[in-house]
PLY file of the C-alpha trace (Angstrom):
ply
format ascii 1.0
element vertex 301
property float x
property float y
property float z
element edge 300
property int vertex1
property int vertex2
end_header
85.87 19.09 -86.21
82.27 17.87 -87.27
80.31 20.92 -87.70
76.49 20.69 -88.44
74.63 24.20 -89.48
71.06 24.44 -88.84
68.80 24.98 -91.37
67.73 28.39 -92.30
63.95 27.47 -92.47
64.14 26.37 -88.71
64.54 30.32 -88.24
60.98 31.50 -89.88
58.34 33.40 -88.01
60.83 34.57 -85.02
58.75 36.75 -82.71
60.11 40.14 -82.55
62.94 39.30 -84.00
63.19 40.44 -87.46
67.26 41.23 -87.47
68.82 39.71 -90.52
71.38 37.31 -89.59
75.14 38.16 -90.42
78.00 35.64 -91.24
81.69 35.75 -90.89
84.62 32.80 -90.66
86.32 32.40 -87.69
89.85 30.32 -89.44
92.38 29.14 -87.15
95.04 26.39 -87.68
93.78 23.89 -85.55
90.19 24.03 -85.45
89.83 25.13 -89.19
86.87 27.39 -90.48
83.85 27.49 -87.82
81.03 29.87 -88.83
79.60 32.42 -85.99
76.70 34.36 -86.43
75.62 37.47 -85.25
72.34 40.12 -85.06
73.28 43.70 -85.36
70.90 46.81 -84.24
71.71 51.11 -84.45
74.19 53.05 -86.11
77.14 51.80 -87.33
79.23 54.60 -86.01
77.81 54.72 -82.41
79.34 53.42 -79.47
80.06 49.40 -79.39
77.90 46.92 -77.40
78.68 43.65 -77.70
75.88 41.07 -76.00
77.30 37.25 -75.29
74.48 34.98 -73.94
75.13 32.01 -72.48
73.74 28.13 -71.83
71.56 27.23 -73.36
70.19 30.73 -75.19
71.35 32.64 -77.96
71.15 35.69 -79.22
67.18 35.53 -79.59
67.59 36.22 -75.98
68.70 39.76 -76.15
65.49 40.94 -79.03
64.27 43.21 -76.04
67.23 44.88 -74.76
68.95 45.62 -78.79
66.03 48.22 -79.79
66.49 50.08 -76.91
70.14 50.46 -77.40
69.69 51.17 -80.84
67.20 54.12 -80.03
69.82 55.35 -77.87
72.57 55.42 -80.50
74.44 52.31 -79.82
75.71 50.30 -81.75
74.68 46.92 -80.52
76.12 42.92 -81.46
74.48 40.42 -80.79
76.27 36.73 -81.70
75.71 33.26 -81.37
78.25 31.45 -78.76
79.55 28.32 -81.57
77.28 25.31 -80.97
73.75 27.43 -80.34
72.09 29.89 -82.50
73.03 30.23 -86.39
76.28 29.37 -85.84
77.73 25.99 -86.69
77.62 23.22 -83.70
80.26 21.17 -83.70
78.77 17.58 -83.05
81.18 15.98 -80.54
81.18 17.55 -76.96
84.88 17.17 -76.61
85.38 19.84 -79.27
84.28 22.10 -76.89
86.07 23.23 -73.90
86.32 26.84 -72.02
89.65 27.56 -74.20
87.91 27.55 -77.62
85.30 29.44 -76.59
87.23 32.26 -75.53
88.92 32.15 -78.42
86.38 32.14 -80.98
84.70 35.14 -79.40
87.87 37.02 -79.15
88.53 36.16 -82.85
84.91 36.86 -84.19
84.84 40.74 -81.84
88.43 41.80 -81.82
90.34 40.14 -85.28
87.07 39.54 -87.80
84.67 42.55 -87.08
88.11 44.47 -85.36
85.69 46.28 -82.78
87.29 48.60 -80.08
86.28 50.62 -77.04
83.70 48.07 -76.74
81.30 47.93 -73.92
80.77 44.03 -73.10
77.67 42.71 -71.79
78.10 38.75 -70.35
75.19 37.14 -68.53
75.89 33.59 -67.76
78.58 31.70 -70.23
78.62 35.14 -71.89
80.49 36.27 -69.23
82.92 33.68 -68.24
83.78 34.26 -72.18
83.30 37.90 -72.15
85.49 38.32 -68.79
87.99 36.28 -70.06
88.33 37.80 -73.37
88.43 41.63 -71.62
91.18 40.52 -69.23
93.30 39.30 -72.22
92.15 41.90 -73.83
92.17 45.20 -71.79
92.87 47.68 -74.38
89.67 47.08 -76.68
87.52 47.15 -73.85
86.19 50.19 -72.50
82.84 49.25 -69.63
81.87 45.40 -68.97
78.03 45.13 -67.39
78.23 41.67 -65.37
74.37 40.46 -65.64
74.01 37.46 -63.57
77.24 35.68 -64.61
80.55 35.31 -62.85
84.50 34.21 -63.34
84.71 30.56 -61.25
87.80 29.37 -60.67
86.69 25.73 -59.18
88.34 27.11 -55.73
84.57 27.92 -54.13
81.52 24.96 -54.11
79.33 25.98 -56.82
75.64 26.30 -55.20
73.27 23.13 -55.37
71.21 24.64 -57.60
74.19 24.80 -59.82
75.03 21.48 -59.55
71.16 20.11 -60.19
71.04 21.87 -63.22
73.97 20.38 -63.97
73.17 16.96 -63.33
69.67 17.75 -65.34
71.66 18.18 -68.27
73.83 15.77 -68.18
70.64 13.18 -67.49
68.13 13.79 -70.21
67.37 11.83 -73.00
66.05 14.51 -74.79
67.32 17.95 -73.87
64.00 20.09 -73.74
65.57 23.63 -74.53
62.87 25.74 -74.10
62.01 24.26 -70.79
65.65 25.00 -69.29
65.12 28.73 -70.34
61.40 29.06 -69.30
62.65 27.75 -65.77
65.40 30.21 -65.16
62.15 33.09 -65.97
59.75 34.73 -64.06
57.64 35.70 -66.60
55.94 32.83 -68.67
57.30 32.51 -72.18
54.69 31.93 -75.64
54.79 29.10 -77.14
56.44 30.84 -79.81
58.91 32.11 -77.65
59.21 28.41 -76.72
60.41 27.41 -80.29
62.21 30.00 -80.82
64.59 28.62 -78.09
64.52 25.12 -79.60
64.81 26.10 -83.23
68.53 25.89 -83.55
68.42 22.38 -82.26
66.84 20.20 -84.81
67.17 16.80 -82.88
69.90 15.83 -80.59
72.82 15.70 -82.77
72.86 19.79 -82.64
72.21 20.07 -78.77
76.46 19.45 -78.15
76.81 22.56 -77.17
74.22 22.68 -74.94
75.06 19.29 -73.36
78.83 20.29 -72.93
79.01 23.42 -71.29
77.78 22.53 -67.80
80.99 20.92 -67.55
82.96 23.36 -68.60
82.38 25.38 -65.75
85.52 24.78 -63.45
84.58 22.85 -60.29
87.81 22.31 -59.14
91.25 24.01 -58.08
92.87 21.88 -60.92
90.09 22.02 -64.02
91.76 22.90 -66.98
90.85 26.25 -66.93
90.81 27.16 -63.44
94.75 28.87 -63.79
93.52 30.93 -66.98
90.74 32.14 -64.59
92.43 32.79 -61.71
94.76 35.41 -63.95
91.36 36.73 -65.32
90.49 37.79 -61.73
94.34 39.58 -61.11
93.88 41.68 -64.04
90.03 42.75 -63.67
90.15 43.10 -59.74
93.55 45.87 -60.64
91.51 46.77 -63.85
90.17 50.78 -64.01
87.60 50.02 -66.70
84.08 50.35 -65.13
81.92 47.19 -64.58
79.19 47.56 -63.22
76.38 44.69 -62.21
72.83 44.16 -63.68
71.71 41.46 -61.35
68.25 39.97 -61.56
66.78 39.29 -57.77
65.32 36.27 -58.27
68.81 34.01 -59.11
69.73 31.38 -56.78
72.86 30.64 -59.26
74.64 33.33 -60.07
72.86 35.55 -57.57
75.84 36.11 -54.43
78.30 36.88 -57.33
76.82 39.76 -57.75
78.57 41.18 -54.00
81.59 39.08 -54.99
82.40 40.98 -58.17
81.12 44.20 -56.38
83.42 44.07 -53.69
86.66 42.74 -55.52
86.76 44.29 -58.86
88.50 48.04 -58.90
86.57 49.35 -61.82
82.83 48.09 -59.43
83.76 50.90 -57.23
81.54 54.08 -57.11
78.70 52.48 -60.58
75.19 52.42 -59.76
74.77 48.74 -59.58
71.73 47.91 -60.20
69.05 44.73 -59.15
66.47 43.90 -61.34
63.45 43.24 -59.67
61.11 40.13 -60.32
64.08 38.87 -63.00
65.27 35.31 -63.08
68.56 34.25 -64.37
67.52 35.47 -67.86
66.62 38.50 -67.19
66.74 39.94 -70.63
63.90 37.96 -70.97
62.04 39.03 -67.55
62.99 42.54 -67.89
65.07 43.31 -71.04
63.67 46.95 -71.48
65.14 48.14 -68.29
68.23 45.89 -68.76
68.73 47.77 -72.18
68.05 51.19 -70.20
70.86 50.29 -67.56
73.34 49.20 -70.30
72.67 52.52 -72.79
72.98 55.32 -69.47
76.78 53.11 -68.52
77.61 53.54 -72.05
76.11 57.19 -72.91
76.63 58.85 -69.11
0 1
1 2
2 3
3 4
4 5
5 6
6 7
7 8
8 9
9 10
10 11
11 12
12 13
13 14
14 15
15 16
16 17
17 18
18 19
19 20
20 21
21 22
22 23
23 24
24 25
25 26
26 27
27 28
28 29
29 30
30 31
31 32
32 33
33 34
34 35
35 36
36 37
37 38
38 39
39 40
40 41
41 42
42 43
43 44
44 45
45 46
46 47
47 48
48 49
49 50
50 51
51 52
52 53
53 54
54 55
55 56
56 57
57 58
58 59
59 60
60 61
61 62
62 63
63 64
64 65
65 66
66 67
67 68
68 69
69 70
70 71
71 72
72 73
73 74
74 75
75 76
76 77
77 78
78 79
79 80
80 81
81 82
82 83
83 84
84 85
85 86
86 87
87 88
88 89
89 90
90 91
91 92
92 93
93 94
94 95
95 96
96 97
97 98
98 99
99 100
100 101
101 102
102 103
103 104
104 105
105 106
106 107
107 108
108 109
109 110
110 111
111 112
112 113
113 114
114 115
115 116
116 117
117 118
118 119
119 120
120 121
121 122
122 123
123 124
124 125
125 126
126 127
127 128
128 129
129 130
130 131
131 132
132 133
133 134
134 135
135 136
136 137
137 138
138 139
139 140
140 141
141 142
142 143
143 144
144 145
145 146
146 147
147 148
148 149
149 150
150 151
151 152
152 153
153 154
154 155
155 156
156 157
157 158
158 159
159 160
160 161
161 162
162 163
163 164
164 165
165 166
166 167
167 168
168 169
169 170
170 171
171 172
172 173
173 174
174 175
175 176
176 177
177 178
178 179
179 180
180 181
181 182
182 183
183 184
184 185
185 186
186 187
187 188
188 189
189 190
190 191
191 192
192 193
193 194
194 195
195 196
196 197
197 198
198 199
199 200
200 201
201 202
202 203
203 204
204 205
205 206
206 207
207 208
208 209
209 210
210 211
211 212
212 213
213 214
214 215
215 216
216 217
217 218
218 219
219 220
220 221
221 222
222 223
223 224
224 225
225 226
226 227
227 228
228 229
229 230
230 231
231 232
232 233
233 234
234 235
235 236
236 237
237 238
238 239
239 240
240 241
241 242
242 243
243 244
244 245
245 246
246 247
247 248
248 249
249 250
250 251
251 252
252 253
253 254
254 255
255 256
256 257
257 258
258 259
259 260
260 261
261 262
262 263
263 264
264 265
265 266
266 267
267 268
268 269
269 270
270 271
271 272
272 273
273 274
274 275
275 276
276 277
277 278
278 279
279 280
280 281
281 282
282 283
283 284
284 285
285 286
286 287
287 288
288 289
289 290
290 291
291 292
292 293
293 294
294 295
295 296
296 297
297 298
298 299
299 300
């Protein structure tokens, strides 16, 4: 693969975000080395959070929710999804596909940092990764919190306003970051917040990853990943680990999965689910303070 890294100096003057970035290789046979990076907060020895964004964030995102689950003794990760963030983008969009992606996460969490009885957190592509990764995974996962994310298979219509963000991405000459993440908010961002969003993206050459994953997402019964997904669902829906839903109110997207995971997943039964009023589809950034409350009282009881 072509990988391009983003410069360091695109990274200066983050607001509240002063977490030193951490490195490790991700080396497999057929996709070589591919650097991740990641943003750790609280004790090393506490309890294991791990926080996957998704399109077309990373894990500036999460800067409100990580000090309040480092006050509560968790420890909290935070990493880039390959292609946004600090980690390296490969440049062609056909090196990215659903596969990959659940592979590099499971690498980076369960083989390179070797992290068990690990509470996932997935909102959007971070949890058709993260859900993934657990149901291949079930014994180094102890609680999943769905936040506005779900598990398609591509054997239910995706909702319009699915498929006009999709088409938005796939149509833009220039792919205006920060605008995509401002309009999936409630609350209006800085300007600084702005750039933070489009700092890992120099010009378009690094927005791959961005451009790629809306179609990713399986659409229909035959995608290449629908089968994968479909086992994903067996497993979690028989699954005792807890999961429990953090759902902003105010997402047309991912919105009804919230009632879909509630009702079919085993481990849903009996949490205090929870819906986040006033919060868009990134609600870490509408109301990451409660978010982080929600995910430290599931993890702490």
């Amino acid at each position: 693969m072509r990988l391009l890294r983003t410069p360091e100096d695109r990274f200066t003057d983050l607001p509240d975000f002063d977490h030193p970035p951490l490195y490790c290789d991700l080396e497999s046979d057929h996709d070589g080395i591919v650097r991740i990076s990641y943003v750790e907060a609280g004790p090393f020895d506490g309890p294991v959070v791990l926080l996957l964004h998704g399109e077309p964030s990373w894990s500036f995102l999460y800067r409100k929710v990580l000090p309040v689950l480092a006050d509560a003794g968790i420890r909290a990760i935070a990493p880039d999804l390959i292609g946004f963030g600090r980690s390296d983008k490969p440049v062609d969009a056909a090196d990215h596909t659903y596969a990959r992606h659940v592979e590099w996460i499971r690498s980076f969490a369960l083989d390179a940092l070797d992290l068990r009885d690990v509470t996932l957190v997935g909102q959007d592509w971070g949890g058709l990764i993260g859900l993934r990764v657990v149901a291949e995974n079930p014994d180094r996962f102890a609680r999943v919190v769905a936040a506005n994310t779900g598990l398609p298979t591509g054997d239910q219509d995706m909702p319009r306003e699915w498929w006009a963000f999709h088409d938005a991405v796939q149509n833009a000459p220039v792919l205006d970051i920060g605008r995509f993440v401002q309009s999936g908010c409630r609350t209006k961002l800085s300007d600084a917040e702005r750039a933070a969003y489009d700092a890992p993206f120099p010009n378009e050459m690094y927005k791959a990853g961005p451009r790629a994953m809306p179609g990713l997402v399986p659409t229909s019964p035959d995608d290449p990943a629908s089968e994968a997904n479909r086992r994903a669902w067996s497993v979690l829906s028989d699954s005792d680990i807890p999961l429990l839903c953090a759902f902003g109110d105010s997402d047309p997207i991912t919105g009804p999965m919230a009632a879909v995971l509630r009702r079919t997943m085993k481990g849903a039964a009996g949490q205090d689910h929870r819906t986040l009023e006033n919060a868009g589809h990134f609600l870490q950034e509408d109301k990451g303070e409660e978010l982080g409350g929600i995910i430290a009282r599931f993890v702490t009881g």
